[in-house]
C-alpha positions in Angstrom: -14.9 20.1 17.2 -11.8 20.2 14.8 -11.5 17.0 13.1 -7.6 15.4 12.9 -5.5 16.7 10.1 -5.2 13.6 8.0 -8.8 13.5 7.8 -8.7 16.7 5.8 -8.9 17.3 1.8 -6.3 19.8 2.7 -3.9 17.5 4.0 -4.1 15.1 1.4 -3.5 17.4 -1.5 -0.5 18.5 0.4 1.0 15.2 0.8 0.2 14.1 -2.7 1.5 17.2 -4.3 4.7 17.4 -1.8 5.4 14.0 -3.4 5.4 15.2 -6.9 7.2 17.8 -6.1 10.1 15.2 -4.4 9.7 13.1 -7.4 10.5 16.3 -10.0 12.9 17.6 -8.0 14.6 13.8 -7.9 14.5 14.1 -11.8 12.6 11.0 -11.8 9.5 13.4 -13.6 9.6 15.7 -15.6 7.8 19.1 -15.5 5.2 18.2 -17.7 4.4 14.9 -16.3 4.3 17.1 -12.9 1.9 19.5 -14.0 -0.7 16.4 -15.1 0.3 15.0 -11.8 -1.2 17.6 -9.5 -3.8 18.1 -11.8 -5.2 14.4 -11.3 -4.4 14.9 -7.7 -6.5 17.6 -7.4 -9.2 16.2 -9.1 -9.1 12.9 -7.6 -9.5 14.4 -3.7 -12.1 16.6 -5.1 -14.0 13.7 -6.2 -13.0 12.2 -3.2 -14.1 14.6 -0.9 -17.9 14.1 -3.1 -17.9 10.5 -2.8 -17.0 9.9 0.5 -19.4 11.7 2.7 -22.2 9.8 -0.1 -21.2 6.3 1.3 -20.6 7.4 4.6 -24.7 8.4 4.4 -25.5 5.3 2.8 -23.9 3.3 4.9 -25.7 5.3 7.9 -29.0 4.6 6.9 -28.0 0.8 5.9 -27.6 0.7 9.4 -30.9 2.4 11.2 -32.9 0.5 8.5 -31.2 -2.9 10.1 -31.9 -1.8 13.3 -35.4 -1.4 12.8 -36.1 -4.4 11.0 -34.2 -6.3 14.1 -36.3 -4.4 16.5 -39.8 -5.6 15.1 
């Protein structure tokens, strides 16, 4: 089973770099300040894509540990 597209690292780097992209082309940025742009991007859904799945675990056994202790 696929999941959605917006749930992919994929997807968000596109968006995010698509934008800075707009935003040079707009002459709001300049190349430079582009180039650090996508850089950060790239990093931050990378550390994203590390982080998330961690609390998503935690958060999972949060939860079977409640369930136990509400069981006894």
């Amino acid at each position: 089973m696929e999941k959605p597209g917006y749930k992919t690292t994929e997807f968000w780097i596109t968006i995010l770099t698509t934008t800075v992209s707009i935003l040079l082309t707009a002459g709001i940025i300049n190349s430079e300040e582009a180039d650090t742009l996508n850089a950060a991007v790239v990093q931050i859904v990378g550390l994203m894509a590390t982080i998330v799945p961690i609390i998503v675990v935690i958060g999972k056994y949060i939860d079977s540990r409640t369930q136990i202790k509400l069981n006894k």
